[in-house]
Backbone as a ProteinNet text record, in pm:
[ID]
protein_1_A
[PRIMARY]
XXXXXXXXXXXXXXXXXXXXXXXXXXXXXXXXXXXXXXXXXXXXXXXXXXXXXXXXXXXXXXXXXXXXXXXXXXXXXXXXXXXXXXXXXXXXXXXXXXXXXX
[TERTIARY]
19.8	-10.1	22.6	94.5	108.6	-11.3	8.7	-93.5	-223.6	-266.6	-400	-399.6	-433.7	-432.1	-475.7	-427.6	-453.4	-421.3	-599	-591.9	-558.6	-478.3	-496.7	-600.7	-651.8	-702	-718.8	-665.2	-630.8	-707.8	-694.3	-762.6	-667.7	-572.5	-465.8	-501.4	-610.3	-670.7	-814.1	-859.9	-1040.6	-1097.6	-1005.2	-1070.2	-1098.9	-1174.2	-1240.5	-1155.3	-1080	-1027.4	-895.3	-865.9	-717.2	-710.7	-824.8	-898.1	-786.1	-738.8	-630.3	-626.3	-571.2	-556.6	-414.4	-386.6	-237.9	-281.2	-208.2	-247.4	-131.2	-173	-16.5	-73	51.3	37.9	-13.3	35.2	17.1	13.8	-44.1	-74.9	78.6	205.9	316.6	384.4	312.3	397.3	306.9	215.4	113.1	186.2	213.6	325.4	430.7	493.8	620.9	549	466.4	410.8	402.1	337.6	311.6	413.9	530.5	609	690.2	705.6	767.4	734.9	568.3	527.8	548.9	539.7	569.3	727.6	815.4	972.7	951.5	906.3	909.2	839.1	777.3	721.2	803.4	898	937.8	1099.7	1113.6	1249.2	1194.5	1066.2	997.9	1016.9	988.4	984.8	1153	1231.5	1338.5	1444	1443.4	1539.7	1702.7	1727.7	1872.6	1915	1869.8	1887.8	1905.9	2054.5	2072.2	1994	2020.3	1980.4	1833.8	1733.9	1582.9	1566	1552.3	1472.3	1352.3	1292.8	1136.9	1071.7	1027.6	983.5	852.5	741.7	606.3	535.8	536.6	474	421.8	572.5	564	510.9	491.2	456	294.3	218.5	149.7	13	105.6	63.6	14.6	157.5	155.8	-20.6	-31.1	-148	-270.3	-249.6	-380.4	-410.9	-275.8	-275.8	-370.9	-385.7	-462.2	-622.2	-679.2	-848.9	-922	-870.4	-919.8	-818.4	-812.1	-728.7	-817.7	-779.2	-804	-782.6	-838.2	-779.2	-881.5	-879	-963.2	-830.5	-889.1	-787.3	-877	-860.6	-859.4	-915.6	-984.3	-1020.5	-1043	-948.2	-946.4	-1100.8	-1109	-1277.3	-1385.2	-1388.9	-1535.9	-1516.5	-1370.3	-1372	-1418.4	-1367.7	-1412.5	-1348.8	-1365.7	-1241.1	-1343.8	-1282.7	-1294.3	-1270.7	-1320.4	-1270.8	-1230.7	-1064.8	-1015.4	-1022.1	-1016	-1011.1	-888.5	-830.8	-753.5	-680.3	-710.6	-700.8	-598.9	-705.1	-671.6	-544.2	-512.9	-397.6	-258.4	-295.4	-225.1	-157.6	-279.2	-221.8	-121.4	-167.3	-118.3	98.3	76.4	184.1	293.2	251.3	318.3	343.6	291.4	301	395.8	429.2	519.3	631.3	669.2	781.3	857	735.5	850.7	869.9	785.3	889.9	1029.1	1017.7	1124.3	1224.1	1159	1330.1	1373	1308.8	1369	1459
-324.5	-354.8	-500.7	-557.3	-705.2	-782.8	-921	-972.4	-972.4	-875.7	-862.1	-846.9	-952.4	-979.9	-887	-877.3	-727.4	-760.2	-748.7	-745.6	-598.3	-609.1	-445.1	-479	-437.5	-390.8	-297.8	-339.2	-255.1	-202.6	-105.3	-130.1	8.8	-60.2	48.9	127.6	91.7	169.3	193.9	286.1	264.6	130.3	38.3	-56.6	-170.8	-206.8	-331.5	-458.2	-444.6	-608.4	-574.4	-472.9	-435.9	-451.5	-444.3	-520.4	-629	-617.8	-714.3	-691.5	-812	-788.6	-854.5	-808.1	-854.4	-893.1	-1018.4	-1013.1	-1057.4	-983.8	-1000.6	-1049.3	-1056.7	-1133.1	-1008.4	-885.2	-769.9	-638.1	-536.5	-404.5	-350.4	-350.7	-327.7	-376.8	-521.8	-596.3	-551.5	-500.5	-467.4	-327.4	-226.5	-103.1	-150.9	-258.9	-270.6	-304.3	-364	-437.9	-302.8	-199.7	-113	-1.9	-20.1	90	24.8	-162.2	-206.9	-215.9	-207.8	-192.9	-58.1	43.6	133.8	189.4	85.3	100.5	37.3	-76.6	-117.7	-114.8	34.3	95.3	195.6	233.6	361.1	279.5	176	125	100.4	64.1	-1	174.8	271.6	386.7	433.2	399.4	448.6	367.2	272.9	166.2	196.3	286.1	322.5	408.7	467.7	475.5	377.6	377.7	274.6	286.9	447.4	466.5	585.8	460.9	595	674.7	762.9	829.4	854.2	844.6	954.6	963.4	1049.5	1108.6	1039.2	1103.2	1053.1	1105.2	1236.5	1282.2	1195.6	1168.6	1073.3	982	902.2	782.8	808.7	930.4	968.7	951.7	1023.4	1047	923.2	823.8	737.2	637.2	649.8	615.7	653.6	763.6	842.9	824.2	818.3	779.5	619.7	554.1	455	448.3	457.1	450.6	408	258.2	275.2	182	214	123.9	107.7	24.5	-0.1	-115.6	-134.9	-224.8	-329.3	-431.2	-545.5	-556.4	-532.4	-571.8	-659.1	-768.1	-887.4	-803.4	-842.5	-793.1	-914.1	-942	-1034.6	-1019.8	-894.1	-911.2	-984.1	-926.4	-944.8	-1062.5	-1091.2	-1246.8	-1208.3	-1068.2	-1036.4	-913.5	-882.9	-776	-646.8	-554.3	-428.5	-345.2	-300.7	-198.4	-64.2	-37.3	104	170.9	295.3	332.3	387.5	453.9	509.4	621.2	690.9	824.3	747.1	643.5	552.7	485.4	440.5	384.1	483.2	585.1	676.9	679.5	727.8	757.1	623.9	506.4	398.3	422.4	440.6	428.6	533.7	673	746	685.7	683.2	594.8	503.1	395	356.8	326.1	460.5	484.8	615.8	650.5	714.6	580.9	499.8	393.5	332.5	333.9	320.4	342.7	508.8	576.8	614.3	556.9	575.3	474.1
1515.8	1377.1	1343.7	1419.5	1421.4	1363.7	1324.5	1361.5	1309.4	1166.1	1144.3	1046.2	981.3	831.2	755.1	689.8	542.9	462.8	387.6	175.7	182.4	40.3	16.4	-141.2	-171.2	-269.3	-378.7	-537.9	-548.7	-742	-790.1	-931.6	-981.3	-1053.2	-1084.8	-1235.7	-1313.9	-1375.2	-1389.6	-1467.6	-1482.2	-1550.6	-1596.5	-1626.3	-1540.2	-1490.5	-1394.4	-1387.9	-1538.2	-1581.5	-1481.3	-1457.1	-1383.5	-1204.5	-1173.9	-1011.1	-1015	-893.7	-802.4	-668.5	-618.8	-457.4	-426.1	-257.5	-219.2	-90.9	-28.3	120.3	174.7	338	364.5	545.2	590	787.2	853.3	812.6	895.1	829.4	917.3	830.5	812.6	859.2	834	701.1	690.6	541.2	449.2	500.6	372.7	349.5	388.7	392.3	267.8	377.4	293.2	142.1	103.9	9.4	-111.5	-41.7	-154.1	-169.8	-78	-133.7	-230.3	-197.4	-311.4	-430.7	-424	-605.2	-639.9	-565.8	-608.2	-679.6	-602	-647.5	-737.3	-796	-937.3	-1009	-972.1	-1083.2	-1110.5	-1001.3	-1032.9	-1129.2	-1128.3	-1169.9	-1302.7	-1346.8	-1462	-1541	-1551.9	-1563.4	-1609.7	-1481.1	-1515.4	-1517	-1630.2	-1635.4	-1584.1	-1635.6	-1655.4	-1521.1	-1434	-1317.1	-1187.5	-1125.4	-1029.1	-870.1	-828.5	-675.5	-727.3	-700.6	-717.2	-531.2	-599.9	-403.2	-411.6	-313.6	-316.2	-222.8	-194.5	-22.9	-61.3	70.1	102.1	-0.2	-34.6	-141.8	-277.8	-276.4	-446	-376.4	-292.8	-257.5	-234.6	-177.7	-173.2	-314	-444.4	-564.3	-620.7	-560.6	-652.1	-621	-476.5	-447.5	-482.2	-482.6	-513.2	-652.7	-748.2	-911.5	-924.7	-869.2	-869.7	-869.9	-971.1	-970	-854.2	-794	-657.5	-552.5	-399.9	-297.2	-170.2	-137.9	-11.3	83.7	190.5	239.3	375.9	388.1	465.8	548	698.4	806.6	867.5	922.4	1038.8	1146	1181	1335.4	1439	1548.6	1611.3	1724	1732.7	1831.5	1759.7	1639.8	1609.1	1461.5	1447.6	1350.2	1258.8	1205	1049.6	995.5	866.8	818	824.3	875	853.7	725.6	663.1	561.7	601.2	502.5	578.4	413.3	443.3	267.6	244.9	157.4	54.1	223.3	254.3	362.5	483.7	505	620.4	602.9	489.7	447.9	422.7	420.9	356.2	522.4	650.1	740.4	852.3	754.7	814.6	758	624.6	535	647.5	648.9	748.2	878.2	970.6	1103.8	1087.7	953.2	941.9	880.5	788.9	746.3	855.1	959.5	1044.8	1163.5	1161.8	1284	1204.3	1069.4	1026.5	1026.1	1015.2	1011.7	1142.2	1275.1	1408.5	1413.5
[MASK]
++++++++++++++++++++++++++++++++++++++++++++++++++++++++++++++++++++++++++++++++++++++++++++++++++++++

């Protein structure tokens, strides 16, 4: 996962004006990227709480709660981005929150 540049893409409501993107060195920082918006969303939510938890599930929701995601990876063969969707990312996110927790 090194190595291959990733937009994520993202439109966190039905309105068009809310279309944004994030880019990061690798499909791993792009991981880290969205579990951190997701913690400060979940801290934006719950001010007054110090230690938040939340399994894959919530992390899951929180994705799916988004009108639309996805993501442009680098492809070093063919010198152009691939599109992965919403599923793909989901199964990327797993793959590496368990290399994590090894």
């Amino acid at each position: 996962m090194a190595n291959r540049h990733t937009i994520v893409l993202m439109q966190t409501t039905p309105s068009r004006a809310s279309r944004t993107f994030m880019d990061y060195d690798s499909i791993s920082q792009a991981m880290d990227g969205i579990c951190g918006l997701y913690e400060r969303k979940l801290k934006e939510i719950n001010p007054t709480i110090r230690n938040l938890t939340y399994d894959i599930a919530d992390l899951y929701n929180f994705m799916d709660g988004l009108s639309d995601m996805s993501a442009l990876v680098f492809d070093h063969s063919i010198q152009a981005y691939l599109p992965n969707d919403r599923q793909w990312m989901k199964h990327k996110m797993f793959q590496h929150l368990k290399k994590l927790a090894h």
